[in-house]
N, C-alpha and C positions, 0 to 999 in steps of 0.2 A: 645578749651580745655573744657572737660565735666563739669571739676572741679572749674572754673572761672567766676567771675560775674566781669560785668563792675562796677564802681564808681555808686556810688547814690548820684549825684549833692544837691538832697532836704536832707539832713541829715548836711548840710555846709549854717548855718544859725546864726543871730545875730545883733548886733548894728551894722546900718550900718555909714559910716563915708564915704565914696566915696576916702579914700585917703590912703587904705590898713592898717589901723590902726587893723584890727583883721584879724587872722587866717583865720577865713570863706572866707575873703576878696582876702586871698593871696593866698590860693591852688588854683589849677588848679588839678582839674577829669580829666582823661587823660586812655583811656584803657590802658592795656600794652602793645598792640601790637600798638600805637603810640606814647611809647615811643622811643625817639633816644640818641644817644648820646649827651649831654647841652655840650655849650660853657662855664656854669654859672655851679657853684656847685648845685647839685641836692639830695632831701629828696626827698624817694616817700615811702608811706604810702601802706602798705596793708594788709589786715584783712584776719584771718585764723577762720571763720565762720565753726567751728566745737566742738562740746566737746562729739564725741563718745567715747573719749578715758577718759574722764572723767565720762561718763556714764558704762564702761568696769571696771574703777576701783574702781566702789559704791559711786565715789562722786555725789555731787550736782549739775544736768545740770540746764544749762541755760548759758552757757559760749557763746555759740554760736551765741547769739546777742551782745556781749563784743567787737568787734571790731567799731561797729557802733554805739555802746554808748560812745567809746574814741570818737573818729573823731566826732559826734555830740558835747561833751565836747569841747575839743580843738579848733573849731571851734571860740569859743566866747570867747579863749585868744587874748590879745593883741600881735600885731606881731612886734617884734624886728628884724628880721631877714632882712638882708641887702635885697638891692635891685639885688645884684649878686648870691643871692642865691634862685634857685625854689623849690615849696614845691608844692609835688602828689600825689594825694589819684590814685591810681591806681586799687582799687574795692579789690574782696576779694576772695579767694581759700573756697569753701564749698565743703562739706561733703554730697554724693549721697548717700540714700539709705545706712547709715549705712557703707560703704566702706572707714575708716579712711589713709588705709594703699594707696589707689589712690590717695585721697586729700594730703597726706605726699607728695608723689610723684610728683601730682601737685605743691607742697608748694615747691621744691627741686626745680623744674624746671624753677618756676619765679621768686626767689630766684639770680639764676645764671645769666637768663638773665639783670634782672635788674645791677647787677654787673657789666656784661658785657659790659652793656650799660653807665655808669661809674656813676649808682647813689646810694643814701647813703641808703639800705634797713631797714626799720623798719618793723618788721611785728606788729600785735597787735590779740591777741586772745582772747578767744577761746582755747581750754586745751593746757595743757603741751605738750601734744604729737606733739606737732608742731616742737620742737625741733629737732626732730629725721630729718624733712623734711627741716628744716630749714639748721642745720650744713650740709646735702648731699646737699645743695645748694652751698653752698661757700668752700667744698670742691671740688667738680665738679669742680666749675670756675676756683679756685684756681689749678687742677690740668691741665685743659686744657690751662695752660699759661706754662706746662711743668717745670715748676719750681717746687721744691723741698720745700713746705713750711707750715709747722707747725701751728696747731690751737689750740690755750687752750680756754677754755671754762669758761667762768665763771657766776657764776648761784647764785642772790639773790633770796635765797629760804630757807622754815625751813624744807623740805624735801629732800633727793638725789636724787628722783626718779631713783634709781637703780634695783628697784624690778627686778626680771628675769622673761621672758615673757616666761614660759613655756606654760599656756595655752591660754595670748593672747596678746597682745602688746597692751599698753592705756597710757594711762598721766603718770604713775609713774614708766615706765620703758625706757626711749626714753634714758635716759644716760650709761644706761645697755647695751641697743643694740649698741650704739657708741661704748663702752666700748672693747665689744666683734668682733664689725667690726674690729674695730682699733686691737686688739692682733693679730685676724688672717691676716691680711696684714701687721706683724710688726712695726706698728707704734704703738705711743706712744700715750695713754689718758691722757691726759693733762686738769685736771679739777678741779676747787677750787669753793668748796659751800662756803656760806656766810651767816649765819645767823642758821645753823642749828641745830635744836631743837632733844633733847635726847627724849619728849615725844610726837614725832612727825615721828621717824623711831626704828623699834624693832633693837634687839642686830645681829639677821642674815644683818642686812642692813649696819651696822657698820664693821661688817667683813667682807663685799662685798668693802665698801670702803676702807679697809684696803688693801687687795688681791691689790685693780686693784691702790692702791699707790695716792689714793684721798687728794685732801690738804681741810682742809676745817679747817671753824673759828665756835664754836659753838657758841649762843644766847647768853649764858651769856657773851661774850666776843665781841661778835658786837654790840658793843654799844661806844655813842662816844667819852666814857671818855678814849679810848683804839684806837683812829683813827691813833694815830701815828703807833702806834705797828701795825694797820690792814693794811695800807698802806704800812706799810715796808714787811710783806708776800703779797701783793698786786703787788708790784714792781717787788719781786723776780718771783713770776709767770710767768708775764710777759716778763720779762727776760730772760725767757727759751723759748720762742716762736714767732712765724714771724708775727701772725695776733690773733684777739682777738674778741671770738662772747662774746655779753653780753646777757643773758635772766633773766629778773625782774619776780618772780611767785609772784603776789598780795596776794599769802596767807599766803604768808611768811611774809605779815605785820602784827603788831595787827589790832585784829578785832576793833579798836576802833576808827581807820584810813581806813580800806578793811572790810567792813561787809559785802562785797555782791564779795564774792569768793567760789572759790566750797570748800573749806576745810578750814573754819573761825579758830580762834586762838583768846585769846587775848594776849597769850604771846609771840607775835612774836613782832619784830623791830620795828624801827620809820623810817621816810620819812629821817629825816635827813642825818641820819648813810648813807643810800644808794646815796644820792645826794653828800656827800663828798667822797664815794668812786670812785662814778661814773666820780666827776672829776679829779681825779688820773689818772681812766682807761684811760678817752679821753684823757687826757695831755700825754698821751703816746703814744699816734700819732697811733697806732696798732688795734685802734677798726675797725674792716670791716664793724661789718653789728649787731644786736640787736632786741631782741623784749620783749613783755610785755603780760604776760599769765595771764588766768584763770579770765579776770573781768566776772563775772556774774551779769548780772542788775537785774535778778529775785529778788535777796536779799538783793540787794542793798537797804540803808537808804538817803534818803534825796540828794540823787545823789553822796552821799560820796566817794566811790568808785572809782566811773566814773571821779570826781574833782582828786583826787591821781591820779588815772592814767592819765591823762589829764595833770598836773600840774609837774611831771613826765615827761611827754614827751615832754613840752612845754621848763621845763630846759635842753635837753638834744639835742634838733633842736639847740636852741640859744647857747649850749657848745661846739657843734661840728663846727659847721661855728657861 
């Protein structure tokens, strides 16, 4: 695959302890085409090393080393994770020559296999637009199991990325085109933002969510003195559907937390609010598959970023298994 880099073993570095006491310690690099089916429950890691589509939509590139800045992070957590449970960097889906809409494509397609193969996908990017390749991944899978079954989407973020891709599809439109796939195959969008900011999408973007029947919690109301209340429209989502992607956009945090994302804020969430929802989501047995967008290490402060998302991903391996 033109689109696919193997693992980079030297990026998986730290305290060493010889007795799997950290992350670095307990992945296994592994391409993907030697993945197989585990006996043992399975996390495999893979980076969407691209931000053309964040460059398409006037943001701030540099997202495209964001996956290799988590995985170097993470790396030099400590590892709680049983000994029945394996953990894979399986390398990264990049972006040739500016060709976003191949690397999606790529991103769909290992996506599906890894599922296939029955393990637990986390991608980590690298723009938004990954989304777009991400969801046609686990619908694939999900439909060649010929069953009938329902995906809602739910997306901490202070944008919709709804835009319409009339003149080119990038990071802020990947929900739009779901949107639109899904009407014309009769299926249902099923999608709840969380976190979303009024001075972060104009008033045409809000009547896009309106139209396509979007559930979403605004800013001033995700936050955690309201978790009951954001849990109980959390529940019901869920409710209505068979499987559950999660997507985390870093910039949907404040910038005071995510300084080094392509679209800084400081009036976006805190780490908290998203760690008590997320473990609602998992507690609902329904999460398939997840990833975590947009770290830029360009502007990134003090590795601050990099640690959130890292520390992020570290609660969410140890909540799933």
């Amino acid at each position: 695959m033109k689109q696919y880099i193997n693992p980079n073993a030297a990026i998986w570095h730290g305290r060493v302890s010889n007795k799997y006491l950290y992350l670095h310690e307990k992945v296994r690099c592994a391409p993907l085409s030697e993945i197989s089916e585990p006996a043992k429950k399975s996390i495999a890691l893979l980076g969407y090393a691209c931000d053309e589509g964040v460059k398409r939509n006037q943001g701030r590139v540099g997202a495209v080393k964001g996956p290799e800045a988590i995985k170097n992070s993470l790396g030099k957590f400590p590892n709680h994770l049983a000994n029945t449970v394996l953990l894979h960097d399986v390398g990264a889906i990049v972006c040739e020559d500016g060709d976003m809409e191949a690397a999606q494509e790529a991103l769909s397609k290992a996506v599906s296999t890894l599922l296939e193969k029955k393990q637990f996908p986390i991608i980590l990017g690298g723009g938004h637009d990954m989304a777009y390749g991400h969801y046609h991944g686990i619908k694939n899978y999900l439909d060649s199991k010929k069953e009938e079954q329902t995906i809602g989407i739910i997306n901490f973020d202070a944008h919709f990325d709804l835009r319409q891709n009339t003149h080119n599809n990038n990071s802020g439109t990947p929900f739009y085109q779901i949107a639109i796939e899904s009407k014309r195959e009769n299926n249902i969008f099923n999608y709840l933002c969380l976190g979303i900011r009024k001075d972060a999408n104009d008033r045409t973007l809000f009547q896009t969510a309106k139209e396509l029947d979007v559930k979403y919690v605004l800013s001033d109301t995700f936050q955690i003195q309201y978790l009951d209340e954001i849990n109980t429209w959390i529940d019901a989502f869920i409710k209505n559907v068979d499987k559950v992607y999660v997507t985390i956009d870093l910039d949907g945090f404040s910038s005071a937390y995510a300084p080094g994302v392509s679209a800084p804020s400081p009036m976006g969430f805190t780490p908290q609010i998203v760690v008590e929802c997320l473990k609602t989501i998992i507690g609902s047995g329904k999460l398939i598959s997840m990833d975590i967008a947009e770290m830029n290490p360009k502007f990134d402060i003090d590795g601050q970023t990099t640690k959130l998302a890292a520390s992020l991903l570290h609660h969410i391996i140890h909540t799933i298994y």
